[in-house]
C-alpha positions, -999 to +999 in steps of 0.1 A: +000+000+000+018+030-012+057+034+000+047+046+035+061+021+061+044+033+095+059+017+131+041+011+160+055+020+190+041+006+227+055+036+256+057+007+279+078-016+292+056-041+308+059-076+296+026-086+301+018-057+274+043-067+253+026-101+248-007-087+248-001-063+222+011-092+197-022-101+192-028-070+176-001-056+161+023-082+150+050-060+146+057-032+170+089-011+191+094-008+226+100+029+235+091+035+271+083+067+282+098+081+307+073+113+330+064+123+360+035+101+370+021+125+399-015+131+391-027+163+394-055+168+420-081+178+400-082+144+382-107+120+391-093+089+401-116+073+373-094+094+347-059+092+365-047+061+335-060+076+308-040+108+319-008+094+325-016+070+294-017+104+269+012+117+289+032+087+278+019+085+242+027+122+238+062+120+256+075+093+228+049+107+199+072+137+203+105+115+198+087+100+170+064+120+151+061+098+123+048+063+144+015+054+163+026+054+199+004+036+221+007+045+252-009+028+286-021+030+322-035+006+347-048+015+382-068-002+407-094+016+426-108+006+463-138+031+473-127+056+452-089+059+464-062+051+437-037+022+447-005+020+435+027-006+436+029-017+470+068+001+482+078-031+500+063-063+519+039-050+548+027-022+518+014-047+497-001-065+532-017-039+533-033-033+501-043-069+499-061-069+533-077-037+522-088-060+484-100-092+505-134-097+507-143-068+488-148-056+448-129-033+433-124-013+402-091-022+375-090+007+347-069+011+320-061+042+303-049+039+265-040+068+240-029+064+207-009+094+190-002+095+157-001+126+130-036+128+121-043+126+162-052+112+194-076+095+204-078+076+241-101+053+265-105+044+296-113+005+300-132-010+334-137-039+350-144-054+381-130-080+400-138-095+436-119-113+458-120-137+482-119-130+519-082-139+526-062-148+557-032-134+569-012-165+559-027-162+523-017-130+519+017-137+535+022-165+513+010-150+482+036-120+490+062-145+496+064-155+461+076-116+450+049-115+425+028-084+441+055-059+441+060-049+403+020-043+401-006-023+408-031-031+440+000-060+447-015-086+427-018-101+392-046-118+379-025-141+353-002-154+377-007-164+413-028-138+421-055-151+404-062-175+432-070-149+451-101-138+428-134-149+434-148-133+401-145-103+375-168-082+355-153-069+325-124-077+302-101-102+318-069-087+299-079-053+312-069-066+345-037-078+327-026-047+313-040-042+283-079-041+271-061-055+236-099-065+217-112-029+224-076-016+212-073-032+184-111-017+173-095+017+179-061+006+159-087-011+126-108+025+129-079+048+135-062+068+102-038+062+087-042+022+100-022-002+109-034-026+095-036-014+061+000-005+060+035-020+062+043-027+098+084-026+105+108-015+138 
């Protein structure tokens, strides 16, 4: 199509994005961005991803104003109040006896930039978990897989034992709402997928 070769470019460095991006975009960079991810207080904490997500995409757009830079969020919400990556063991105890029993709110912000734009979205869903003892939780932190992600927990590896259910896209929880991105990619100008991908 034309001599135009377009690159994708994913402003993360999360694994787990990496992977999940594959299944739309075959062929894509790594260019993390690299902000200050203090949200301002007039944000809603509803909005806070998709925020940071367009500061990222706009941070690398900027160092590459001919790709599509994707660029994503994910926060988890507990009666309103944002949590973060636990800062060390009794942190993450904390968030995850703060989680147990209840249901709380995983949102992902996305913002693609490209030269004809930006567009973004936020993506919810909603996962309960189980009421957990202390030696759950201890065990569960024991492993070192709470303290890279946000609410200390991840639903694809052994913190999914620790969910009861979700409502919503499961790979929202993951990182990355990849079918509803992937509708934005098809419907996005110049597309993807109608052009030769290459990084």
């Amino acid at each position: 199509t034309g001599g135009n070769i377009m690159s994708v470019l994913l402003a993360s460095a999360s694994p787990r994005r990496q992977e999940l991006l594959k299944f739309a975009v075959p062929d894509f960079g790594i260019c993390p961005a690299d902000i200050d991810e203090t949200i301002p207080p007039e944000i809603a904490p509803e909005k806070a991803s998709e925020y940071l997500a367009v500061q990222k995409a706009r941070a690398v757009a900027k160092a590459h104003p001919e790709d599509v830079v994707i660029g994503c969020d994910t926060i988890v919400i507990l009666d309103g109040e944002i949590m973060g990556k636990p800062k060390n063991g009794e942190n993450a105890f904390e968030m995850l006896s703060r989680l147990s029993g209840h249901t709380h709110k995983v949102i992902t912000g996305v913002c693609i930039c490209s030269k004809d734009g930006e567009k973004g979205f936020s993506q919810c869903t909603e996962v309960d978990f189980y009421p957990l003892t202390d030696e759950e939780i201890r065990a569960y932190i024991a492993t070192g897989d709470p303290m890279d992600k946000a609410g200390a927990y991840g639903i694809q590896s052994e913190g999914c034992t620790l969910v009861k259910g979700i409502r919503g896209d499961f790979f929202n929880v993951v990182g990355l709402p990849v079918a509803r991105l992937r509708r934005c990619l098809l419907y996005t100008s110049p597309s993807p997928r109608d052009r030769s991908l290459s990084r």
